[in-house]
N, CA, C and O atoms as a CHARMM CRD file, in Angstrom:
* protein
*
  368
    1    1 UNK  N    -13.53900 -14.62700  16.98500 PROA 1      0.00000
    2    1 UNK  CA   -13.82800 -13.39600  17.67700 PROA 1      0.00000
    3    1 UNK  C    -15.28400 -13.01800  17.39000 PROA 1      0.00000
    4    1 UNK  O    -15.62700 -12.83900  16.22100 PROA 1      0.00000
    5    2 UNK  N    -16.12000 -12.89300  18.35000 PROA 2      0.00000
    6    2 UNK  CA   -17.44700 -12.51500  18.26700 PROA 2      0.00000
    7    2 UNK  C    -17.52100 -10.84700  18.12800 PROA 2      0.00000
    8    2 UNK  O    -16.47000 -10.32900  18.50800 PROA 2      0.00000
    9    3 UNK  N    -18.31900 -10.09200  17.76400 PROA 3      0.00000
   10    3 UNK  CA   -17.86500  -8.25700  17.77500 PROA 3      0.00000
   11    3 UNK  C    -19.79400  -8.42500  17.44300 PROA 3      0.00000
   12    3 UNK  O    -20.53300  -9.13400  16.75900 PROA 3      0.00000
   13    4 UNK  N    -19.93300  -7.09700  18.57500 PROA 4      0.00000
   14    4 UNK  CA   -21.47800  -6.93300  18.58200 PROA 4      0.00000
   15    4 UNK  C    -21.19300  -5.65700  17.57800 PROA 4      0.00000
   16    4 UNK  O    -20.14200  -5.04200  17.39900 PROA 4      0.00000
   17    5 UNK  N    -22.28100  -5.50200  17.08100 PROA 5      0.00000
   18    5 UNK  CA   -22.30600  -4.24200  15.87000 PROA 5      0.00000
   19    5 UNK  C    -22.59100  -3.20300  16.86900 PROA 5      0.00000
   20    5 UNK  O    -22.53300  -3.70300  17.99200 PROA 5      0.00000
   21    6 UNK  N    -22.84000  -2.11300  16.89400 PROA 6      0.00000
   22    6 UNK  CA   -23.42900  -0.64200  17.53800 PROA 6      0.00000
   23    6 UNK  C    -23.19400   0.18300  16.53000 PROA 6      0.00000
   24    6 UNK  O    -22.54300  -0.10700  15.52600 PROA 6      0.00000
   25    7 UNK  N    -23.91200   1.63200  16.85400 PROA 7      0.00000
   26    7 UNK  CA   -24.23800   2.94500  16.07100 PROA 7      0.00000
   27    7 UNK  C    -22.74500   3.80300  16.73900 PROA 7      0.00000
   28    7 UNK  O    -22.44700   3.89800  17.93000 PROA 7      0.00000
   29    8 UNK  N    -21.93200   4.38700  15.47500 PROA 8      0.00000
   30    8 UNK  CA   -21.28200   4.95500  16.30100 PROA 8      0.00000
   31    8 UNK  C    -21.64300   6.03900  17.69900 PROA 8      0.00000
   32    8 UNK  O    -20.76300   6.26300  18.53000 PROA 8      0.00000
   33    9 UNK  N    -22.73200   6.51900  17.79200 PROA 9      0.00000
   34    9 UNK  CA   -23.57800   7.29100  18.89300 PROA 9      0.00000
   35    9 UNK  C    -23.01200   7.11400  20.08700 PROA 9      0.00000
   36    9 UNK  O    -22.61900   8.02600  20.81400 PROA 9      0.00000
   37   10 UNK  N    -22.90500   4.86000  20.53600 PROA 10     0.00000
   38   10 UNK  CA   -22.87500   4.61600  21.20300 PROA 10     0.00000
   39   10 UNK  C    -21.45400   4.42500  22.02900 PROA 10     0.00000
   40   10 UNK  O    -21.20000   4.13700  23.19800 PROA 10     0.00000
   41   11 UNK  N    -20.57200   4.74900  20.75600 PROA 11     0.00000
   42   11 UNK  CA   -19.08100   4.41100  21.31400 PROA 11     0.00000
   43   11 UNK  C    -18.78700   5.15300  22.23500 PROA 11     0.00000
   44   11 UNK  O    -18.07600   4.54400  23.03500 PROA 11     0.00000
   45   12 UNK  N    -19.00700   6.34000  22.58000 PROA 12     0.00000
   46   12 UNK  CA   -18.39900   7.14600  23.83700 PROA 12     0.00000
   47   12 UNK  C    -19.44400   6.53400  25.43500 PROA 12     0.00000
   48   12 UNK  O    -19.28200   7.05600  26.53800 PROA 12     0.00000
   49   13 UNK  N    -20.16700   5.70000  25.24800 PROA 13     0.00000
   50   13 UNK  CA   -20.60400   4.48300  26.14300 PROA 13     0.00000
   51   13 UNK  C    -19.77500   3.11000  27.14000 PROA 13     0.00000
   52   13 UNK  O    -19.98200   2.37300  28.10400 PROA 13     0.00000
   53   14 UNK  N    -18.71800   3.43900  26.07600 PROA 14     0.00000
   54   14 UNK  CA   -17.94300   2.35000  26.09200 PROA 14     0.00000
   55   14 UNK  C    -16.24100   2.35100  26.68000 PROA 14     0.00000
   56   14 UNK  O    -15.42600   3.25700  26.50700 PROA 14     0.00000
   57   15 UNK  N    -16.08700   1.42400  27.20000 PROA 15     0.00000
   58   15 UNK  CA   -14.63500   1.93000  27.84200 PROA 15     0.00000
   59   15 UNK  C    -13.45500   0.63400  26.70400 PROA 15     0.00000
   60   15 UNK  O    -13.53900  -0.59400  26.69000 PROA 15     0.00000
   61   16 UNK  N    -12.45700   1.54700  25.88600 PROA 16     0.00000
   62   16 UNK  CA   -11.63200   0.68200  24.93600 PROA 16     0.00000
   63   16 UNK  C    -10.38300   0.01700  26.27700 PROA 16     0.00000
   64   16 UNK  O     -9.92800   0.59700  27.26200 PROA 16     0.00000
   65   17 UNK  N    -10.19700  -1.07500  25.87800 PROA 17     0.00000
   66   17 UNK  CA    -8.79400  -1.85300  26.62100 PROA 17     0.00000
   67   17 UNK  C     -8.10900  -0.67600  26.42700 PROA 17     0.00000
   68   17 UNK  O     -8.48200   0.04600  25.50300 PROA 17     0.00000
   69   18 UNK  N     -6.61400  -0.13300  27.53000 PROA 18     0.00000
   70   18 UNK  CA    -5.76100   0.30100  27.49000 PROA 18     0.00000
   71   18 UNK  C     -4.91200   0.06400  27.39100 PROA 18     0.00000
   72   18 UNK  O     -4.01000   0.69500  27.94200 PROA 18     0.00000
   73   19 UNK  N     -4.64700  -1.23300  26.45400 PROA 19     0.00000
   74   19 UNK  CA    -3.24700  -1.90900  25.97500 PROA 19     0.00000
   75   19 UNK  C     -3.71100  -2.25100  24.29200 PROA 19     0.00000
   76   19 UNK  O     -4.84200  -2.26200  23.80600 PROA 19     0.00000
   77   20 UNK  N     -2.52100  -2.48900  23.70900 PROA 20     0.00000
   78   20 UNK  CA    -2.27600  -2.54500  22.34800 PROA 20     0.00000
   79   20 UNK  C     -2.97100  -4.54900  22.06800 PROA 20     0.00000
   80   20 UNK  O     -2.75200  -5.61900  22.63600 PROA 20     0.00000
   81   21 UNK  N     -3.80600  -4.11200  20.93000 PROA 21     0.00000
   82   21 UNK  CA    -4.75500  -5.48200  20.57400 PROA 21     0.00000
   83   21 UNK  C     -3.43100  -6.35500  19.36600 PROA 21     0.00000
   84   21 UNK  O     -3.31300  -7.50700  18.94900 PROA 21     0.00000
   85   22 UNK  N     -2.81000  -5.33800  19.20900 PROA 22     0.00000
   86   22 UNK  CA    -1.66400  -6.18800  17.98300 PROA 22     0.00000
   87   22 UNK  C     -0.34200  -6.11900  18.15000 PROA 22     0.00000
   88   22 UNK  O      0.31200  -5.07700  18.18600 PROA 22     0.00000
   89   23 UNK  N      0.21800  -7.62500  18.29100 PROA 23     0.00000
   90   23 UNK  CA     1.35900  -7.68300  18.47800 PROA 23     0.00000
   91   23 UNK  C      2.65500  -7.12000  17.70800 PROA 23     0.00000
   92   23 UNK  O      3.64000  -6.80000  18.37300 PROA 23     0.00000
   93   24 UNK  N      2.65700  -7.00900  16.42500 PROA 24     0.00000
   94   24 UNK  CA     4.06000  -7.70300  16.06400 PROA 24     0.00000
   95   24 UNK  C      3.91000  -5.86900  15.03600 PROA 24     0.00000
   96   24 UNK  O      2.81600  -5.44000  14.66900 PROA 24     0.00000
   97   25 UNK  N      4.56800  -5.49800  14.91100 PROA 25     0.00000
   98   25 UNK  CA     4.91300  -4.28000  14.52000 PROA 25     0.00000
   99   25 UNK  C      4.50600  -3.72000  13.13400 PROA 25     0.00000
  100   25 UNK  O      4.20900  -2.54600  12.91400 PROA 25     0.00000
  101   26 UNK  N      4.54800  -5.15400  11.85200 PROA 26     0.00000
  102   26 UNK  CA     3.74100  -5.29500  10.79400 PROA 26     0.00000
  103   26 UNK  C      2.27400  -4.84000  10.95600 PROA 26     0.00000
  104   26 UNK  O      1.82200  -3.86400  10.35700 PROA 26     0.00000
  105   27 UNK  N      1.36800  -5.81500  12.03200 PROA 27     0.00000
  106   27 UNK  CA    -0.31900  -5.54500  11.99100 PROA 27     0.00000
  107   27 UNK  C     -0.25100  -3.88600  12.21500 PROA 27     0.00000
  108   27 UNK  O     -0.97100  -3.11400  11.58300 PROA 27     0.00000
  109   28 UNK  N      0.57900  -3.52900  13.06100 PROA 28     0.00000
  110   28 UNK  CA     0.40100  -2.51300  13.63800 PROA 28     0.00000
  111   28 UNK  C      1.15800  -1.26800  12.33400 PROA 28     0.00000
  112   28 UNK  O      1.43700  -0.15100  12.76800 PROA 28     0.00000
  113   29 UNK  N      1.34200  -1.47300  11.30700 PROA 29     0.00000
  114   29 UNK  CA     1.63900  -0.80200  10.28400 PROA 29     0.00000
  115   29 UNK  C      0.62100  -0.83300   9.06100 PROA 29     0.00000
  116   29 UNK  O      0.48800   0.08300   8.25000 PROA 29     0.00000
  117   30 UNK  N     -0.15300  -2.17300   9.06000 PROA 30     0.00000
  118   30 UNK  CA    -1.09300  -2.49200   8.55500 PROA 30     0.00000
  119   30 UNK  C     -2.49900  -1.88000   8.44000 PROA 30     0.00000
  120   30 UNK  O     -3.26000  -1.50500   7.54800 PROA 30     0.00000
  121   31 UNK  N     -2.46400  -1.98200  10.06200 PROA 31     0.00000
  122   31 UNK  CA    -4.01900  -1.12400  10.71400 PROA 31     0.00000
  123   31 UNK  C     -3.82900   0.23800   9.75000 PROA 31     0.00000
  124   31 UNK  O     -4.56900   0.52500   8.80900 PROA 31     0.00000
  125   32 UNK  N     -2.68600   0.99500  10.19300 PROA 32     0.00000
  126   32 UNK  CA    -2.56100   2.73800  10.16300 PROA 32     0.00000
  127   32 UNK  C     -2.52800   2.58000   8.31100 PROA 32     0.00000
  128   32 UNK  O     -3.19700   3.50700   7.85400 PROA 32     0.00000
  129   33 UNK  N     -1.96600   1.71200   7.20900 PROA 33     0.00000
  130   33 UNK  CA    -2.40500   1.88100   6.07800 PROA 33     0.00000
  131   33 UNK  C     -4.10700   1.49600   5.79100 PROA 33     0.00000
  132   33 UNK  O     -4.53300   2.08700   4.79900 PROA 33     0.00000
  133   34 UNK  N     -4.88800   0.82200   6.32200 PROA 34     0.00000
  134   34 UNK  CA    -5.88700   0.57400   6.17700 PROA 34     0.00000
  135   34 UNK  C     -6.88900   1.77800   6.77400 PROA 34     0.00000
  136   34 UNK  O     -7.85100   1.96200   6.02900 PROA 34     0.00000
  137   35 UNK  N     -6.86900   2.58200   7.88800 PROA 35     0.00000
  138   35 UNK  CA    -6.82200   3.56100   8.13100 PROA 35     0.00000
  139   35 UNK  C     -7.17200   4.63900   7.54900 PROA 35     0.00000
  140   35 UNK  O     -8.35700   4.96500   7.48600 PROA 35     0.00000
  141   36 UNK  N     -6.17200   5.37900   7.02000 PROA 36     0.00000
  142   36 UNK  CA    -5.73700   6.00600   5.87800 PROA 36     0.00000
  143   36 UNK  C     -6.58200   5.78900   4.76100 PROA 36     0.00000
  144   36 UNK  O     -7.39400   6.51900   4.19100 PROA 36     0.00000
  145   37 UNK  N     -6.19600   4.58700   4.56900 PROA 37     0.00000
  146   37 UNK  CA    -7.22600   4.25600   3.09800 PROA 37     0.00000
  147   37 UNK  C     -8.80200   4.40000   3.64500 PROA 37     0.00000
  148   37 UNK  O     -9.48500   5.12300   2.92000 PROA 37     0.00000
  149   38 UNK  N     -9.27200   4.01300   4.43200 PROA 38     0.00000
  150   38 UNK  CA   -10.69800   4.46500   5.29400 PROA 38     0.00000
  151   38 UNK  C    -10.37300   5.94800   4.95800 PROA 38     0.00000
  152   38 UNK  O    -10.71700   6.20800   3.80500 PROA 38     0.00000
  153   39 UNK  N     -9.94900   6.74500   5.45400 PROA 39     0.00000
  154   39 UNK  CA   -10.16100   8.10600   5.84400 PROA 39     0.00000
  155   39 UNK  C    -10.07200   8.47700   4.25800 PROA 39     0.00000
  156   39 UNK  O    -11.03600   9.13100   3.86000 PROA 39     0.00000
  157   40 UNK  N     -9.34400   8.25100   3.54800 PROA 40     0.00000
  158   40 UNK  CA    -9.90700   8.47300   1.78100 PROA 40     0.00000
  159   40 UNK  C    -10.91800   8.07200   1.32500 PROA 40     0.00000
  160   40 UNK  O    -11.35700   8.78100   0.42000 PROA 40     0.00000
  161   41 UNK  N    -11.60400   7.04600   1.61900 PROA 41     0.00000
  162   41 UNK  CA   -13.14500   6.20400   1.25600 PROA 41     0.00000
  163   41 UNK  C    -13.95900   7.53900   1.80100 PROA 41     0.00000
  164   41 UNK  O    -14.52000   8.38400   1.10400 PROA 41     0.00000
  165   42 UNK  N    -13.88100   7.49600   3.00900 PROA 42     0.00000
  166   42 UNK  CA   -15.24400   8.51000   3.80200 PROA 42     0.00000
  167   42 UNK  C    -14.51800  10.16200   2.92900 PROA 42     0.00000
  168   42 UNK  O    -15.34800  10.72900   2.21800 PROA 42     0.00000
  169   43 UNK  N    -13.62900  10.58400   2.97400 PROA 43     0.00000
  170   43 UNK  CA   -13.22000  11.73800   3.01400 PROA 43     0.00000
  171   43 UNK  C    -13.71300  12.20900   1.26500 PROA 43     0.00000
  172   43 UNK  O    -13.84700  13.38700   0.93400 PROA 43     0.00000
  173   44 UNK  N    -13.89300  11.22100   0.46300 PROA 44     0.00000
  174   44 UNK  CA   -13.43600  11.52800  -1.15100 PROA 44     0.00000
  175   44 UNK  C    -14.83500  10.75500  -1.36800 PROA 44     0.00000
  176   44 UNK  O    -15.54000  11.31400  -2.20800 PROA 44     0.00000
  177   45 UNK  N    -15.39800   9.58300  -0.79200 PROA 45     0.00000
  178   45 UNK  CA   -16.33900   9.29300  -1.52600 PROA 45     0.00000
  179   45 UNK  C    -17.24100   8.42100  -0.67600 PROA 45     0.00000
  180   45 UNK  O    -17.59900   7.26600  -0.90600 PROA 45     0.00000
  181   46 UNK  N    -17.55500   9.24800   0.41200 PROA 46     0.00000
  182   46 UNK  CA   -18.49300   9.39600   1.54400 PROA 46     0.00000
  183   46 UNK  C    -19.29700   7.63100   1.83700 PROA 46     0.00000
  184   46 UNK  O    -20.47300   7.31800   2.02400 PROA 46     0.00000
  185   47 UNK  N    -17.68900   6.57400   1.73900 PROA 47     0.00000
  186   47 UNK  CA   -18.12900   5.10800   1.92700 PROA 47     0.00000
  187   47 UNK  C    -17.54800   5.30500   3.47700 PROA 47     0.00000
  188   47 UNK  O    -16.89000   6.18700   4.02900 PROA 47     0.00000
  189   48 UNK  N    -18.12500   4.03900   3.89600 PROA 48     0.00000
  190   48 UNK  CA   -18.08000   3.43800   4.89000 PROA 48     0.00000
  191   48 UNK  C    -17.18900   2.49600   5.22400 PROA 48     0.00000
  192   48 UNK  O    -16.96500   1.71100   4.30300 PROA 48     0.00000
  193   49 UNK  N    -16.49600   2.26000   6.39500 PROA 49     0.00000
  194   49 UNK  CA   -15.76500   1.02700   6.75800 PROA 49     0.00000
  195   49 UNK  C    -15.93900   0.17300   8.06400 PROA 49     0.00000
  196   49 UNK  O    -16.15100   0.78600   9.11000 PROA 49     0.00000
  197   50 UNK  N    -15.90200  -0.52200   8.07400 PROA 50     0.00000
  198   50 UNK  CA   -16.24400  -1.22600   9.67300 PROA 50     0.00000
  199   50 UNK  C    -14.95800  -1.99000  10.52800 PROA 50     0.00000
  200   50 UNK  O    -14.09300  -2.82300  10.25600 PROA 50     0.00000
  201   51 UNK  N    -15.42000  -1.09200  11.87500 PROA 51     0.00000
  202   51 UNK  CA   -14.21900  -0.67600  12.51700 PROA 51     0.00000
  203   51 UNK  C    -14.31500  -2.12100  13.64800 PROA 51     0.00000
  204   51 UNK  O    -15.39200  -2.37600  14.18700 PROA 51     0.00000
  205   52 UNK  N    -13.25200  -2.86000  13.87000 PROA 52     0.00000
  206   52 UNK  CA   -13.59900  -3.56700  15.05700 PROA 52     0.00000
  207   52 UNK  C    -12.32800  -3.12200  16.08300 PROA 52     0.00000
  208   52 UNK  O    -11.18700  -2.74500  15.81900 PROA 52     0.00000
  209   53 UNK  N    -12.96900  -3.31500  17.26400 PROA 53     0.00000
  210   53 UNK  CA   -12.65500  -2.43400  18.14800 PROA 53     0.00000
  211   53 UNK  C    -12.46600  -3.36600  19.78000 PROA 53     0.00000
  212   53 UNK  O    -13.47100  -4.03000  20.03200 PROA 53     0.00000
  213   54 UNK  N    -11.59500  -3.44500  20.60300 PROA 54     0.00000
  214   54 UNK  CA   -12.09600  -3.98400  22.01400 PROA 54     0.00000
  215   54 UNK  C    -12.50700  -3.45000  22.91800 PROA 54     0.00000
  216   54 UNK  O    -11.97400  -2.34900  22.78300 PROA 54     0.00000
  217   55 UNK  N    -12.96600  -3.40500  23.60700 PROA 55     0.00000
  218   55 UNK  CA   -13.86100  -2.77700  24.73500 PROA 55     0.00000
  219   55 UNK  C    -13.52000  -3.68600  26.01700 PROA 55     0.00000
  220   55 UNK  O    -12.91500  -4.75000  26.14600 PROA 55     0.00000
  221   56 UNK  N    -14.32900  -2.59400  27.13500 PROA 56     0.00000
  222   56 UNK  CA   -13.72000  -3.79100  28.54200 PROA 56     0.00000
  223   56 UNK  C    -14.85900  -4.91200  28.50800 PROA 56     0.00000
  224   56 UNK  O    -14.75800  -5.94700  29.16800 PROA 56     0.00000
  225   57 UNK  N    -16.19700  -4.56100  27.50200 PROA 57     0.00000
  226   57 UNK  CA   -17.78000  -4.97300  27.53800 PROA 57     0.00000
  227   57 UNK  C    -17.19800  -6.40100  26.55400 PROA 57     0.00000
  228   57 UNK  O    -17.89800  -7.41100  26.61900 PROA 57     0.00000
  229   58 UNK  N    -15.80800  -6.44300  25.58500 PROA 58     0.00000
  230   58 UNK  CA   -15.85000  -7.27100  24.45800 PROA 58     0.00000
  231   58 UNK  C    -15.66200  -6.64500  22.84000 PROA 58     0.00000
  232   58 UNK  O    -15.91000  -5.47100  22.56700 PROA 58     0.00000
  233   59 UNK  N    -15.22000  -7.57200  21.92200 PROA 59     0.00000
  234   59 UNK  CA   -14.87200  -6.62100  20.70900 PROA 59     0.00000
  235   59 UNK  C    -16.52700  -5.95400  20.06300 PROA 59     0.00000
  236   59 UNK  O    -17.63100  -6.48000  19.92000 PROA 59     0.00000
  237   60 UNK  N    -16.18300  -5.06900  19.89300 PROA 60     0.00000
  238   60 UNK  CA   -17.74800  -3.91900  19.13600 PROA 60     0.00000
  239   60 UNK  C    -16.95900  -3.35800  17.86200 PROA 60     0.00000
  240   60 UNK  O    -15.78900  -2.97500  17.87800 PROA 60     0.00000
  241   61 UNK  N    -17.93000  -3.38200  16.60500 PROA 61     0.00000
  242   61 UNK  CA   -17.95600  -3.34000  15.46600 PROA 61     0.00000
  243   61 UNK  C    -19.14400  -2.00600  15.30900 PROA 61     0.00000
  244   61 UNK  O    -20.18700  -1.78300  15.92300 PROA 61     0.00000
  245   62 UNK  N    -18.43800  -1.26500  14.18500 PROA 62     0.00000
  246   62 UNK  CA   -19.12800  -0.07400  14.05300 PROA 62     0.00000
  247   62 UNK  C    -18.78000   0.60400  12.26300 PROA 62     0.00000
  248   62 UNK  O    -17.73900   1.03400  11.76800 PROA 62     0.00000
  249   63 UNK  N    -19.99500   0.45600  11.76300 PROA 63     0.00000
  250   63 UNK  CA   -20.07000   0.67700   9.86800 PROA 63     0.00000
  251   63 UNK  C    -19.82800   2.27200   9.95100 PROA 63     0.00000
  252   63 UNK  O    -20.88100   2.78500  10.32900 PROA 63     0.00000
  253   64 UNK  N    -18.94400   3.12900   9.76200 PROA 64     0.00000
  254   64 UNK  CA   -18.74900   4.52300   9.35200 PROA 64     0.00000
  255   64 UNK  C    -17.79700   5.28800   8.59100 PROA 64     0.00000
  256   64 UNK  O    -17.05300   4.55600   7.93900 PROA 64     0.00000
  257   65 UNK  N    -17.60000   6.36800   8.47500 PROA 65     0.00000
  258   65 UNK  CA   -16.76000   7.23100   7.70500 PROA 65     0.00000
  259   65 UNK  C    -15.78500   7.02200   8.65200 PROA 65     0.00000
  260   65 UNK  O    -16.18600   6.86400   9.80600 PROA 65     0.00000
  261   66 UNK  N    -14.67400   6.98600   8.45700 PROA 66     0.00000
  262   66 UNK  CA   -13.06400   8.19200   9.14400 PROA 66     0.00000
  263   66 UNK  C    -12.99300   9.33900   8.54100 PROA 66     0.00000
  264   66 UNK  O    -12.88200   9.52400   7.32900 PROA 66     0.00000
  265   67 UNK  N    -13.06700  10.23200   9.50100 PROA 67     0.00000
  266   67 UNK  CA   -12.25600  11.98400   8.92100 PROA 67     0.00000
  267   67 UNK  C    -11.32500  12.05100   9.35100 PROA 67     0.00000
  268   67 UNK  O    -10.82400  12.37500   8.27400 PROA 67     0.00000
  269   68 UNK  N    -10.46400  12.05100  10.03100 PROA 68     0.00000
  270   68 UNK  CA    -9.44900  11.92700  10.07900 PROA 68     0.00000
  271   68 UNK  C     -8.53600  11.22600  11.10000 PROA 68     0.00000
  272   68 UNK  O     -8.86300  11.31600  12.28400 PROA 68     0.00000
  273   69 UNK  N     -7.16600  10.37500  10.69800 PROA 69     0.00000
  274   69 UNK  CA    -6.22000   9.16800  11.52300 PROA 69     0.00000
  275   69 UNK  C     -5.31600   9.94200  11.82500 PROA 69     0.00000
  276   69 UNK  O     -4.59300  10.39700  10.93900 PROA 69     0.00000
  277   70 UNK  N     -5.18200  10.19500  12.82700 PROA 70     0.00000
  278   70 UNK  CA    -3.97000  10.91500  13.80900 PROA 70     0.00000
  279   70 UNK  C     -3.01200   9.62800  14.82600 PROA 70     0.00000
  280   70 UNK  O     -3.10600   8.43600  14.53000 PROA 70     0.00000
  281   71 UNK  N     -2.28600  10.02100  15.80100 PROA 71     0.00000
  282   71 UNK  CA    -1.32500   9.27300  16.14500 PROA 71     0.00000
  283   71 UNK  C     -1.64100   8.47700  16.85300 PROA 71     0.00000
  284   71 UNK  O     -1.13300   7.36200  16.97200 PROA 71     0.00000
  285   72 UNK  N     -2.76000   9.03600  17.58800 PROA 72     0.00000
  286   72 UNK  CA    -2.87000   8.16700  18.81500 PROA 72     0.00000
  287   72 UNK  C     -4.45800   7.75900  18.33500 PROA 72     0.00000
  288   72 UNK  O     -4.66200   6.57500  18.60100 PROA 72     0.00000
  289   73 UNK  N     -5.29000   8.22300  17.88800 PROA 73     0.00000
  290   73 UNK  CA    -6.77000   8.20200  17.50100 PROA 73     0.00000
  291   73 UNK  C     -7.05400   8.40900  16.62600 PROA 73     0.00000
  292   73 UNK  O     -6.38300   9.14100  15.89700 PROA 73     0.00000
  293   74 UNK  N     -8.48400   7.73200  16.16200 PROA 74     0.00000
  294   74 UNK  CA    -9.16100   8.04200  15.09100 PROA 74     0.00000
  295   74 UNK  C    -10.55300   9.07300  15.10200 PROA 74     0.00000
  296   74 UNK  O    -11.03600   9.50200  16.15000 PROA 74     0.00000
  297   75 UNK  N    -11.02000   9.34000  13.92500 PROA 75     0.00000
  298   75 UNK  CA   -11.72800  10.36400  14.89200 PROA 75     0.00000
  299   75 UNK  C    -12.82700  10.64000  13.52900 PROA 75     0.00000
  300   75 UNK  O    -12.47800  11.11200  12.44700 PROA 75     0.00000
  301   76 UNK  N    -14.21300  10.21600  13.90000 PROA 76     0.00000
  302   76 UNK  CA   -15.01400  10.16900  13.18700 PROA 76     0.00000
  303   76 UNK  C    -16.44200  10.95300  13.15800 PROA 76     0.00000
  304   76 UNK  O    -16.62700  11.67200  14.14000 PROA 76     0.00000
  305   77 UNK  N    -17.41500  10.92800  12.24400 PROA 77     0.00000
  306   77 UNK  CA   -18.32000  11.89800  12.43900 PROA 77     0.00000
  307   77 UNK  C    -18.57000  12.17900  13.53300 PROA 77     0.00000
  308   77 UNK  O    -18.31300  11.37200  14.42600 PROA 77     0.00000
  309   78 UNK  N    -19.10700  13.31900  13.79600 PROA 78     0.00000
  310   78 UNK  CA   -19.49900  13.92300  14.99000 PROA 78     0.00000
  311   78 UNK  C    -18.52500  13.81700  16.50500 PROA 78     0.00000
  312   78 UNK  O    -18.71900  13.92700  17.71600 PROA 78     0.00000
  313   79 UNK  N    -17.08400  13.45600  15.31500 PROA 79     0.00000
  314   79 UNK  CA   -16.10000  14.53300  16.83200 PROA 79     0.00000
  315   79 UNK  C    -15.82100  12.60100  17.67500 PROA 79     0.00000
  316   79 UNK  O    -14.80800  12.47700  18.36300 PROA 79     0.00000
  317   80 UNK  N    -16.59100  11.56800  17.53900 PROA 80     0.00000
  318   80 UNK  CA   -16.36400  10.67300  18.33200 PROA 80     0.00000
  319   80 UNK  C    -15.13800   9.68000  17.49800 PROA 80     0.00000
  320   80 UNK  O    -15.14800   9.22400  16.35400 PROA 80     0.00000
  321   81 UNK  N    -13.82100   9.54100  18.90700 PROA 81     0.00000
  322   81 UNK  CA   -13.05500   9.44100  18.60300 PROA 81     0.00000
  323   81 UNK  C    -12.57400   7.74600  19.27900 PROA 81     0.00000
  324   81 UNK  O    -13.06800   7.54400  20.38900 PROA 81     0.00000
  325   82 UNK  N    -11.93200   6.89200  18.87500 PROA 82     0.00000
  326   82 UNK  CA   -11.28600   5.45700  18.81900 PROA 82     0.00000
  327   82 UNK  C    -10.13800   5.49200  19.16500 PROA 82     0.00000
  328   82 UNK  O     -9.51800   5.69400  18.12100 PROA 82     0.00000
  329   83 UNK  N     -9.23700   5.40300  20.21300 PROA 83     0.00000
  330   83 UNK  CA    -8.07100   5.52300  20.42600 PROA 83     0.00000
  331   83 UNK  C     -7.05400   3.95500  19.30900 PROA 83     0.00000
  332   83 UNK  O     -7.20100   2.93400  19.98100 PROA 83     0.00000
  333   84 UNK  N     -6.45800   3.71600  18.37400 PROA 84     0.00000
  334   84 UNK  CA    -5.37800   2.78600  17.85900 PROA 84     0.00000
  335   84 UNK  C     -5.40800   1.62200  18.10700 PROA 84     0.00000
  336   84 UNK  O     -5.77700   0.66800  17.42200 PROA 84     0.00000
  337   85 UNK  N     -4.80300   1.71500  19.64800 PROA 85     0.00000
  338   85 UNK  CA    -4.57700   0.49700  20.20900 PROA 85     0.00000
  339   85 UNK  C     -5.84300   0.03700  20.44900 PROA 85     0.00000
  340   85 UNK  O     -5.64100  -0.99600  21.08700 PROA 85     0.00000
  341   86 UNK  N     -7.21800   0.19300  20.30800 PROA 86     0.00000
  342   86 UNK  CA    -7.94600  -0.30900  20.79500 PROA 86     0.00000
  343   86 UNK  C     -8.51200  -1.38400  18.96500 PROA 86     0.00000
  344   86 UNK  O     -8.95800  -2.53100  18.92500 PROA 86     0.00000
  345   87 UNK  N     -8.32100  -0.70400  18.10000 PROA 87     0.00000
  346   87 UNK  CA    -8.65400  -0.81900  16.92500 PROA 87     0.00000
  347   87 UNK  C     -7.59100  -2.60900  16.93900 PROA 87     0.00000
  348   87 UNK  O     -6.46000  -2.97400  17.26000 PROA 87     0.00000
  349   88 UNK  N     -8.90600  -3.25300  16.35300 PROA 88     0.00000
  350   88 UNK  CA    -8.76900  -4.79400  15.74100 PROA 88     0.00000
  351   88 UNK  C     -8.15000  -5.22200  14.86400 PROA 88     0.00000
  352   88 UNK  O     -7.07500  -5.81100  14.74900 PROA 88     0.00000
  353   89 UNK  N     -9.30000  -4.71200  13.90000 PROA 89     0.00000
  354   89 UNK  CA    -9.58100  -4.90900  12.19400 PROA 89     0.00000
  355   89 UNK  C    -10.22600  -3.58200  11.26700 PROA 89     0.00000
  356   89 UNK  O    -10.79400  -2.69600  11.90500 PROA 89     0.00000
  357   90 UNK  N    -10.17000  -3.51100  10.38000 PROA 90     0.00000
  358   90 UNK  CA   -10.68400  -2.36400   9.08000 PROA 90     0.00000
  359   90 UNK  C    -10.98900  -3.10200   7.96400 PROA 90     0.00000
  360   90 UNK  O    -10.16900  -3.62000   7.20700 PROA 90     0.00000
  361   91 UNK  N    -12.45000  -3.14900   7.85700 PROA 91     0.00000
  362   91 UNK  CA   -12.96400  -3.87700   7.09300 PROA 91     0.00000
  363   91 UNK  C    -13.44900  -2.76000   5.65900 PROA 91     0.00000
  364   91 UNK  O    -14.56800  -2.26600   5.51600 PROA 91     0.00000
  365   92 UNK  N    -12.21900  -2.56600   4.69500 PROA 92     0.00000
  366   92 UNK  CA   -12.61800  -1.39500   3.59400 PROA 92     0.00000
  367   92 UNK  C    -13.78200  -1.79500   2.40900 PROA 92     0.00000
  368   92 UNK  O    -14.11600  -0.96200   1.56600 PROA 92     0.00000
């Protein structure tokens, strides 16, 4: 999988796939603990995680905080938000 880096700035640029990137019900329990653990890194001790992500452009990779993982989205500095299913990988 190739993933171009960008500034989160640029993500609301971008249009995420509207279908789920992970099959099997595990990854998809996986992501939301990794997540979580992101949103404690940025929230408690202002680290970074890198988010990979699909797009209709291709997978895009982005180094930032999580404030906070809700149900359907993630949702990071300055209000710009990642819908789940679009989410890859969480690189803590």
């Amino acid at each position: 999988m190739t993933t171009t880096l960008i500034q989160k700035e640029e993500i609301p640029h971008y249009t995420c796939l509207r279908c789920e990137n992970l099959l099997s019900d595990e990854e998809k329990v996986n992501r939301k603990i990794k997540l979580q653990k992101g949103q404690i890194l940025g929230n408690a001790y202002k680290s970074k995680v890198k988010i990979v992500f699909n797009t209709t452009q291709g997978f895009k990779a982005v180094e930032t905080t999580i404030w906070t993982v809700g149900e359907e989205y993630i949702v990071l500095k300055g209000g710009v938000t990642i819908p789940l299913y679009a989410i890859v990988d969480i690189e803590l």
